[in-house]
N, C-alpha and C positions, 0 to 999 in steps of 0.2 A: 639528441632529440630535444624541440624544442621543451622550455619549462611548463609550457603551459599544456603539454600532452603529457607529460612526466605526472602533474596534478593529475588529469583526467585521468592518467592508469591509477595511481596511488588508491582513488577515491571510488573503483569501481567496483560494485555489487555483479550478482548474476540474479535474473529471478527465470526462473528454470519452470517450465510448465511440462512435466512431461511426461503428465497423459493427457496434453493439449487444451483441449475444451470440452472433453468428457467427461462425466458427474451423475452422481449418483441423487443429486435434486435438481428440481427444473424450479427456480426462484427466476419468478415471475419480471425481477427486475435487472435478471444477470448481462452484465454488458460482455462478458467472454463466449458466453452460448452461440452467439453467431457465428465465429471464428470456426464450429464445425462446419460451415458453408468450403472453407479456407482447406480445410485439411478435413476431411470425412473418412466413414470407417473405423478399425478400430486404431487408435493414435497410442502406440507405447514406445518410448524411448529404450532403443537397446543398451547393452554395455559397452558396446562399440562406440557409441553415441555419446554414453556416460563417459568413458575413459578420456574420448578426445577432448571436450569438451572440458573436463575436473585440466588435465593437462595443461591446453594450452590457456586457461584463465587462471591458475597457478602461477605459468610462466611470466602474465602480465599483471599481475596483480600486485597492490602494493603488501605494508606489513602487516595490513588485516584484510583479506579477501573472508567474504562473505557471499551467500548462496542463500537465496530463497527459494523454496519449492513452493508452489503455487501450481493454481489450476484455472476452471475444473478443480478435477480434486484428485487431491495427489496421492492420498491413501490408495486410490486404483491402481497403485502402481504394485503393492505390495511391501510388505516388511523388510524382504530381503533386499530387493533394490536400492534400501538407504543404506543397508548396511553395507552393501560392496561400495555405494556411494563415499562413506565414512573411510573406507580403508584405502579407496583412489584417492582420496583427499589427503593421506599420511602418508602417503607414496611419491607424492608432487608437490607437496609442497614445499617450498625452499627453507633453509634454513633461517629459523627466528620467526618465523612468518606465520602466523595463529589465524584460524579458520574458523568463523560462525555459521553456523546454519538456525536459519529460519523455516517455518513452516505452517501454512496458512490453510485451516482445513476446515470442515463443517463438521468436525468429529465423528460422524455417523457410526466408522466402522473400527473407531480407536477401541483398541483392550489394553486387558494390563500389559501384553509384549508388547505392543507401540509405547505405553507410557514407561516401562523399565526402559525401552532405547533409548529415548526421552533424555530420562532423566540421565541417563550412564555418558550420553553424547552431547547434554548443555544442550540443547535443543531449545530456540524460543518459539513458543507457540502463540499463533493467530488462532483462537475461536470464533468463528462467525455468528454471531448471538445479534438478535435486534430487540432484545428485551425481554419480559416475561408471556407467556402462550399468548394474550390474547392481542400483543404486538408481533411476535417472530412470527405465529403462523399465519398469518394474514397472508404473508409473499412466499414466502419458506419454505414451500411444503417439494413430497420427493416426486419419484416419476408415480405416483402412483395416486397424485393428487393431497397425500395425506398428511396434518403436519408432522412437524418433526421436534418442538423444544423441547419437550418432554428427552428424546434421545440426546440431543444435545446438552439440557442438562446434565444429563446422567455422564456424559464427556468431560465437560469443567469438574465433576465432582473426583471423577476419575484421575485428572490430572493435578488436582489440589492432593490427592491420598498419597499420591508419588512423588511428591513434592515438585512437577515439571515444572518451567516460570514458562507463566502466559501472560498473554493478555487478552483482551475482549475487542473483535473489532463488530460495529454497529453499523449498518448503513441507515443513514436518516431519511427518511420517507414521507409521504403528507399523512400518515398518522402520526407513528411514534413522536414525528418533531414538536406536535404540541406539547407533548408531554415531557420534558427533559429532567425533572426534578423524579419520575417516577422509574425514569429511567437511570439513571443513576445511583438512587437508593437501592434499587433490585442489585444491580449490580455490586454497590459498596456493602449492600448486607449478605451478599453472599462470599464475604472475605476479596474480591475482584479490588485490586488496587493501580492496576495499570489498563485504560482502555483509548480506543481510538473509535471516531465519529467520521463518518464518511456521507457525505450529502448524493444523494441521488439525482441524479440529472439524465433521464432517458429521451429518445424523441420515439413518436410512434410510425406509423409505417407511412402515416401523411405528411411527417418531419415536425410536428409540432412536439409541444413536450407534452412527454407521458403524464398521464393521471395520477402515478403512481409519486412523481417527483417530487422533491422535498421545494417550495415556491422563493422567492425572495425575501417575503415576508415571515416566511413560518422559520426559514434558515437563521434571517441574521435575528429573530426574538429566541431561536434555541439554543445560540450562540452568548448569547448574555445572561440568558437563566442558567445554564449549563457553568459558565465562567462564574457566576454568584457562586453555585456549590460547591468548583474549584477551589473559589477563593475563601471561601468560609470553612471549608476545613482544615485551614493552617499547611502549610510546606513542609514538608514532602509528602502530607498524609496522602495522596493521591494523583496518580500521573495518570494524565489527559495531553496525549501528543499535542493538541494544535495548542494547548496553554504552553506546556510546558519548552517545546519550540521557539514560540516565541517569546516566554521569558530566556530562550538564550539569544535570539532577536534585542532585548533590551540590554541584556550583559554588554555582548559583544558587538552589538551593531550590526550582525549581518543573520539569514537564518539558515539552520543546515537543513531545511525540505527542497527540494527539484519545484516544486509546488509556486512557495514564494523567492525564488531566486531570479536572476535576470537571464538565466541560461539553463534549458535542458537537458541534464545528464544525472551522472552518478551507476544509474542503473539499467542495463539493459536484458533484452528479453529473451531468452533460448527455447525453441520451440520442441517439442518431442524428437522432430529428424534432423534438429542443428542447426534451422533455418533462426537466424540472428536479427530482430527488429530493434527499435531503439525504446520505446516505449509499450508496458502491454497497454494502453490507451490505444494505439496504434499501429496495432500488429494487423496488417490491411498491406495487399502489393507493390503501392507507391513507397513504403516506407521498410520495403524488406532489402537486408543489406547485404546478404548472400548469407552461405552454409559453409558451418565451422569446419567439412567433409572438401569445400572446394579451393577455400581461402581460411589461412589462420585468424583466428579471432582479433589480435592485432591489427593485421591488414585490413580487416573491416569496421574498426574503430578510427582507423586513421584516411578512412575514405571520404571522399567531398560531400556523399549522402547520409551520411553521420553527420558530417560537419553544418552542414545545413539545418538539419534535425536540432540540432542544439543551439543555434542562434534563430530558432524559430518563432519564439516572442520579440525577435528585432524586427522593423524598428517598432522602439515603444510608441504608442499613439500620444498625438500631444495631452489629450486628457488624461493622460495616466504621466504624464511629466509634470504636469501643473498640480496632480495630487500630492497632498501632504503625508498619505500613509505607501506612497510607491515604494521607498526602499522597504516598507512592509510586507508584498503583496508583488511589485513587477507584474502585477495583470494577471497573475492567477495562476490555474493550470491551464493549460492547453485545451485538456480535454473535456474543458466547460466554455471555451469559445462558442458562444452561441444567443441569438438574440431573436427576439420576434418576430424584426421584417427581415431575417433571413441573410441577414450583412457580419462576415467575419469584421465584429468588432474589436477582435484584437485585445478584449480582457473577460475577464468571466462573467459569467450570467450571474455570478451573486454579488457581483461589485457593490452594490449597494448594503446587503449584509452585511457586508465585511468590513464599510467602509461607519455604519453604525455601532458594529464589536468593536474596531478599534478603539473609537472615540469613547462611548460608553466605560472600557476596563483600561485607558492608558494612565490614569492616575495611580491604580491599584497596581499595577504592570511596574511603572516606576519606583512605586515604595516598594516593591518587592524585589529591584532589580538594586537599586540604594543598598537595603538591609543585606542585599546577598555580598554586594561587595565590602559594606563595611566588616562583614564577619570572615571574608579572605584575606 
């Protein structure tokens, strides 16, 4: 096998949805809710499903295969389903070969037997939190209209007393982004040391963007206030993915996100019945690669619509060649391709953000990349 599929196996995740797109909140901004359009009814992944699936991503996985559950929301699936999950996992996996699992939830229906699993299986937990009630509930709320931070507090609290490791992820929106310094204090005062910032980019049913979206303008000013509070509370006091990312960006010269890399991969999408996409950005029929039930998962990683998939920021635009922060950035994610007259421009809608964070925190970025190496 070539070496450069050998990487591609090495470096690959699962993010497993599998109770699909169904959820027990209707948030206002959810980009997965459509995907019931895609799969309708009730969507539960069997063991049938599970076993094949733990199996043959086992078989190709390198020395750390890792599995995220994700949704929708995965707690519908039930307690026990992780737990035959955990035992398929110690059944298939080769020798040497160590197994993470992630888990990306709204908390709603965690107790204390989800957080003793938790804690018993290393488990890293995603809470979806957008800040304090009179940020989260704004968008956040369940099928019943109502919100919810209140319950989801009472989640973080739950899993801080079992000691599970979490972290906080936030989607940034046209409120909360004004406000990032109060967003982060909520957070670091509630013991929270590890969080991640997700920008919101919807279009509405006319294709323009959503109301709800976090702008150009509000994204790259909560990106440098957000990076001030980073940076002022000294290292390691506080992990913040997209800082701390790209301080290994300054380390190392290259960055480990799919996000700002020149190539799409690392992670692909398992759907409730097996059905295997390359991105959940992208889980839409042009981009489905077959089921794990028809072709082994291999076979469909080594397919030409895979391969496509992952050189899908080629070629780079010349304006993003003649950028000074490209090897930062390669144009963004994918799934913010989008501009106002409607022209796949081939880099993200927040180029401009992103392109004022850099410049704004590369001094600081530096002293802090200097200090780390002279203390290795």
């Amino acid at each position: 096998m070539p070496e450069d599929k050998k990487l591609l196996f090495e470096g690959l995740s699962l993010l497993v949805k599998p109770a699909s797109a169904d959820c027990n909140l209707a948030c206002q901004y959810c980009f997965y809710m459509p995907k019931q359009q895609l799969y309708p009814g009730i969507t539960r992944m069997n063991v049938e499903i599970l076993e094949r699936m733990i199996a043959q991503y086992m078989d190709v996985a390198g020395p750390v295969a890792t599995l995220a559950w994700q949704g929708g929301e995965p707690t519908l699936m039930g307690l026990n389903f992780y737990k035959t999950a955990v035992t398929l996992e110690q059944q298939y996996k080769k020798d040497g070969q160590q197994v993470n699992n992630a888990f990306q939830t709204n908390g709603i229906l965690l107790d204390d037997d989800w957080a003793e699993f938790f804690a018993e299986n290393n488990f890293l937990i995603g809470i979806s939190m957008d800040g304090r009630a009179r940020f989260h509930d704004i968008y956040r709320k369940d099928r019943g209209s109502k919100p919810t931070h209140d319950r989801v507090l009472r989640a973080v609290k739950l899993l801080q007393r079992h000691g599970v490791e979490f972290n906080i992820l936030t989607v940034i929106n046209d409120v909360n982004a004004k406000k990032p310094e109060a967003l982060f204090n909520y957070f670091f005062d509630m013991g929270i040391r590890y969080m991640q910032f997700i920008p919101c980019l919807e279009t509405d049913e006319h294709g323009n963007v959503a109301p709800f979206s976090v702008s150009k303008d509000d994204y790259g000013e909560f990106l440098c206030r957000m990076f001030d509070k980073w940076y002022n509370m000294g290292q390691p006091e506080c992990y913040i993915r997209d800082f701390d990312e790209l301080m290994i960006y300054y380390v190392t010269g290259r960055h480990p996100s799919c996000t700002c890399s020149p190539f799409c991969n690392s992670t692909v999408v398992v759907e409730y019945n097996g059905d295997i996409y390359p991105c959940d950005f992208f889980v839409e029929p042009r981009w489905h690669l077959g089921n794990i039930s028809d072709k082994p998962l291999k076979e469909l990683l080594l397919s030409d619509k895979y391969e496509a998939f992952r050189n899908g920021k080629q070629p780079i635009t010349d304006e993003c060649q003649n950028c000074e922060y490209l090897s930062m950035c390669w144009g963004g994610c994918r799934k913010f391709y989008w501009s106002e007259s409607r022209i796949d421009q081939h880099r993200t809608y927040y180029c401009d953000a992103y392109k004022r964070f850099y410049k704004y925190s590369q001094s600081r970025f530096e002293r802090l990349a200097s200090r780390w190496k002279e203390a290795r």
